[in-house]
N, C-alpha and C positions, 0 to 999 in steps of 0.2 A: 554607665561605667565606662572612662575610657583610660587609655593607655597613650602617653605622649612620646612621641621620641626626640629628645634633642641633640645637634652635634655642635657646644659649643654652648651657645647660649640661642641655636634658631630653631624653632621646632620645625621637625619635618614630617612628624606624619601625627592624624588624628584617629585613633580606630575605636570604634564603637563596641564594645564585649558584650558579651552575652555569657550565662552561666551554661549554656548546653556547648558553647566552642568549646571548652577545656577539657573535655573527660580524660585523664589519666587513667593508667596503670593499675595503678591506685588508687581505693575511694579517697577521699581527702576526709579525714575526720571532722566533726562540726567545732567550729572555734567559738572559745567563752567571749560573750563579746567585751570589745575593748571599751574601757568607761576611760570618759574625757580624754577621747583621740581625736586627733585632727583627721581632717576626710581625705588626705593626699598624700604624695611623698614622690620628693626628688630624690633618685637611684644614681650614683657617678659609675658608672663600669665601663667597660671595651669597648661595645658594641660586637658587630658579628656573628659567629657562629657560639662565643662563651655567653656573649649577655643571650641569644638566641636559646638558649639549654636553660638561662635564669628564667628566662619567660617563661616555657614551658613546664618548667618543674615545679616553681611555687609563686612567682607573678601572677600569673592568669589565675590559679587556683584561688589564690589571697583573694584577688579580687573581684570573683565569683561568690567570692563567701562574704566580703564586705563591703561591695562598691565603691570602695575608694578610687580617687585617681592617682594614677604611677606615671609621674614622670620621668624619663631616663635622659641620661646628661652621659655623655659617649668622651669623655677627658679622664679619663681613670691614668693615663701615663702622664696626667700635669696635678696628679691630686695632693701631693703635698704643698707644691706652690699655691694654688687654686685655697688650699684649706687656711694658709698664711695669711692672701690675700684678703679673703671673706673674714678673717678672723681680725684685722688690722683694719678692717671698714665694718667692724661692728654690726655684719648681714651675713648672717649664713643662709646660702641658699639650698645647701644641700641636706638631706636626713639619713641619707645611708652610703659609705663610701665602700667602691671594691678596691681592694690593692693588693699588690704581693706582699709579704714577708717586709722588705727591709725598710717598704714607707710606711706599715704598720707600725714599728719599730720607733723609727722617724717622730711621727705623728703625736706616737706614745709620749716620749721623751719629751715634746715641745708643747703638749697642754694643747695640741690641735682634738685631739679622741679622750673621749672619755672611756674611764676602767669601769668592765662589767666583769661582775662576779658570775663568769659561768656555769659552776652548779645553781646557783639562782635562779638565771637568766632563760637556762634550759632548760627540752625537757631530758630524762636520762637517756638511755640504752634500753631498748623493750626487757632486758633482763634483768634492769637495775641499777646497771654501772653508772654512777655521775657520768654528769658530760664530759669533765677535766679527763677523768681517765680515758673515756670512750674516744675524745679527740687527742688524749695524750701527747706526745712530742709538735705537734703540730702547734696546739698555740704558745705562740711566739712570746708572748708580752700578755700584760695585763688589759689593753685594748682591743685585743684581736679574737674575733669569732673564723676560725678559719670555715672554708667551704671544700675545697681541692686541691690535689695534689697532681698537681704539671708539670713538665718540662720544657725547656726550651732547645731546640734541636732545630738539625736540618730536612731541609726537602730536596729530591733532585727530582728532574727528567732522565726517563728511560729511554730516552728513543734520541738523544744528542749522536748524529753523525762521526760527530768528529772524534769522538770517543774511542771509534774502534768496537765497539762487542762491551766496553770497561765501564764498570759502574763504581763509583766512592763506595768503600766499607770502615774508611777511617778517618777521624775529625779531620785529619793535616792532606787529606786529600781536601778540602775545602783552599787549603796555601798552592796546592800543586796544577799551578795553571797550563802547563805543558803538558802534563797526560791528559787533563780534565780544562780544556780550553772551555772561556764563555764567561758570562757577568754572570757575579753572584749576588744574591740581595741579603745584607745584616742592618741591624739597628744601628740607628743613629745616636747610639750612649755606649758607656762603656761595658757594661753588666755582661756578660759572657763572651764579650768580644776579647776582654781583656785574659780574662781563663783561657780560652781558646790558643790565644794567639801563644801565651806561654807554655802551654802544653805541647804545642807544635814547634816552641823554642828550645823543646829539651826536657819541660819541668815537668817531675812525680806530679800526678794530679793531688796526691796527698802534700804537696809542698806548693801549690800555686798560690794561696793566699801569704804564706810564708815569704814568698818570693815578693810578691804585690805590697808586703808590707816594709820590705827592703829599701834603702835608698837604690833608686834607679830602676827597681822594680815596675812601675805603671812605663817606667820609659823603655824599657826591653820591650815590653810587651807592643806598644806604639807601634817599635823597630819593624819587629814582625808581621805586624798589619800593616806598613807600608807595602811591604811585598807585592799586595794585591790590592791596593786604593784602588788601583785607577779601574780595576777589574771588580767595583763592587756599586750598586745600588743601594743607596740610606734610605732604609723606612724607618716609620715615626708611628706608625699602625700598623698593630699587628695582620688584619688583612690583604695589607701589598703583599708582602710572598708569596700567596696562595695566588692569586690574580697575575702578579708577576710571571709566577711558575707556568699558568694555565696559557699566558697569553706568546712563551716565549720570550718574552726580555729577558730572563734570565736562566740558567741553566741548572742552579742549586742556590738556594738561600734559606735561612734560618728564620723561625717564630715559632709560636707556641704550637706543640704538638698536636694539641685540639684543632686549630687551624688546617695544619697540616691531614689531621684525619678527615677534615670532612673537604679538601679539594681530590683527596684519595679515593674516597670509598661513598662520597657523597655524589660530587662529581663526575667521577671516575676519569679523572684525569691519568697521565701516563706519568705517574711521580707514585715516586715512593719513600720510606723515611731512611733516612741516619742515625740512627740512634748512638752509634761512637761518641760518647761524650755528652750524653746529654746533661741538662744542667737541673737539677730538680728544686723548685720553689712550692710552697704555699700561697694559695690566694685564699680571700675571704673578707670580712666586714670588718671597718670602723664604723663609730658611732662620733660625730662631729660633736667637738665641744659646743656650747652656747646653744643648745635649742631647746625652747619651751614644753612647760609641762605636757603638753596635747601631743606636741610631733615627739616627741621621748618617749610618751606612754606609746605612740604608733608603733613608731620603731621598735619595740621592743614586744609589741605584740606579736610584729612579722617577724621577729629574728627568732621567736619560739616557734612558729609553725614552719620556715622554710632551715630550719639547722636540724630538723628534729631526725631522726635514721630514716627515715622513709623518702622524704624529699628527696635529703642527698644522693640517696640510692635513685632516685628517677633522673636524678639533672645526669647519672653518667648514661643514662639509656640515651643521652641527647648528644654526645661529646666524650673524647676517650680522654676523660680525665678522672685520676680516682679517685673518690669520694675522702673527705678529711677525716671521718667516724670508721671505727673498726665495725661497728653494728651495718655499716650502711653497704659495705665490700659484698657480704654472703650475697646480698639483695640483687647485685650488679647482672646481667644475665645477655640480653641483647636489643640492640638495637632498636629503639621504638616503632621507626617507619622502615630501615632496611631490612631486620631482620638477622640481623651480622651478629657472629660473636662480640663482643665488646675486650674480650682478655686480652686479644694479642695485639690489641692496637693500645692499650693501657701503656703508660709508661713505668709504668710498678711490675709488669710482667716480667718475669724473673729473664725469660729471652732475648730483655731488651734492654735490660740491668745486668750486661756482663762488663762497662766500663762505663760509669756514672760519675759527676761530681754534684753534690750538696749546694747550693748558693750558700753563702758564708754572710747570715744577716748580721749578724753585729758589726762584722767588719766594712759590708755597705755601708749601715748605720752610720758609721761611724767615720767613714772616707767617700763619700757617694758626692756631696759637694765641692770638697775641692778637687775628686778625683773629673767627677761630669766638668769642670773649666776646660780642664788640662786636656781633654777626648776633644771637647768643640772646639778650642783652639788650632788640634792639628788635626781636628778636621776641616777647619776654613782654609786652612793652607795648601 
């Protein structure tokens, strides 16, 4: 049995499993076995500490109980191009894709994902509830198996000198580089940078997409991010900020809050969150169009044992993100290896949801391309 990891197209690691490595939480119940599946399966996700929690929670377990091989493909922020490409040269390599929300969406739309009828596909809620209900507002479209619910937020350093005693408690202290001197590190696209920057120009967060959809709206917001170019570090993966943070190069910068918990309370690094403004998404499954009867029947083996309430409920003992299934929240408790609460570091905790915004998927859907030109252009500038 092994597990592959790839970043790109180069494998970097080969590890040999065993069924006694994995014991969970959780027994893992025995699965019906799968007739006419293929023995493998390439995974696209993050990488880091999120695909780190998929391992743990229903990877290894899977493949303890079927020996398959799992390879993981660490390009999940190029996966709708990626899914274009393979689909426009008649080879898909891929069997199971992670994405947020709006390339779901995307994917959906362009005949890249196929539609799974989720009370089908899964199993219910241990009380009965179909899955539609149990995962209710969360899935997006007719392609999407969601898994978690994230945000994307800030990180600072506690211990910045120059600060004075002052810590950020509010998104537009991210613009205010005279109380709060130092590089900051944000992504390299538009997707929250654009919210931000208008919320900090003035805009109701209930009116930022409003605004965005304005003529001159994406160009306000540009305006405002000028402010601070020259004062900002572009990542492209979600693990530079936390490394970033740890090493010093930067002073505060934004990624996924899961990220963010485990250079905190993992590491114990001297950084703590922002929560002001977080930006709250869906991540979880497509299923790639064009793949044969065997890696279909796989796929859809594994999307019934690792979506089911129990799984989801172990992947947050790995990562403070909260599970997609209402059945799978009660389940939530602490920490696998620290031992830590898991609530307050949630971004669903009500302490840290006093000023939230939604990602606005249709409206990505639907401006994500020619909005991402118009971001790399005056970013090369």
């Amino acid at each position: 049995m092994k597990i592959t990891k790839l970043m790109g197209s180069a494998a970097l690691a080969l590890l040999p499993m065993t069924g006694a490595a994995f014991a969970q939480d959780a027994a893992a119940e025995e699965l019906p076995a799968c007739e006419n599946c293929s023995d493998s399966m390439v995974i696209m996700s993050w990488g880091g500490a999120y695909q780190e929690s998929q391992l743990k929670a229903y990877v290894e377990p899977y493949v303890a109980q079927t020996g398959i091989t799992v390879t993981w493909d660490e390009s999940s922020n190029e996966a709708v191009a990626k899914l274009r490409a393979a689909q426009e040269a008649g080879n898909m390599p891929f069997d199971l894709v992670d994405v947020e929300g709006p390339d779901a969406q995307r994917a959906c739309d362009e005949g890249l994902a196929v539609e799974i009828d989720i009370d089908e596909a899964l199993t219910p809620a241990p009380d009965g509830t179909p899955a539609s209900e149990d995962f209710a507002e969360s899935v997006v479209n007719d392609c999407y198996i969601p898994q978690i619910v994230f945000s994307t937020t800030f990180g600072y350093r506690t211990d910045v000198a120059e600060w004075n005693g002052a810590t950020p408690d509010d998104i537009c202290d991210v613009f205010n580089t005279e109380e709060f001197p130092g590089m900051r590190s944000m992504q390299a696209s538009p997707k929250k940078n654009l919210e931000w920057a208008l919320i900090c120009d003035g805009v109701a967060i209930e009116d930022v997409y409003t605004v965005l959809d304005e003529e001159g709206g994406v160009e306000r917001a540009l305006a405002k991010l000028d402010t601070i170019k020259d004062s900002v570090i572009w990542w492209t993966a979600g693990a530079e900020t936390p490394q970033l943070l740890a090493d010093k190069e930067v002073v505060m910068g934004s990624t996924y809050n899961g990220r963010l918990f485990s250079v905190i309370a993992e590491q114990a690094q001297p950084v703590e969150m922002l929560w002001d403004a977080q930006v709250f998404d869906y991540d979880g499954w497509i299923v790639p169009a064009g793949l044969d009867e065997a890696r279909m029947n796989r796929v859809m083996h594994f999307l019934r044992f690792s979506s089911d309430t129990q799984r989801l409920a172990d992947q947050a003992k790995y990562i403070a993100y909260g599970p997609a299934r209402a059945s799978s929240q009660p389940l939530v408790s602490t920490h696998a290896t620290l031992g830590i609460e898991m609530a307050p570091h949630m971004p669903t905790n009500p302490e840290n949801m006093t000023r939230y915004l939604v990602n606005d998927i249709e409206w990505w859907s639907d401006n994500q391309d020619e909005v991402e030109a118009t971001f790399q252009n005056w970013l090369a500038q």
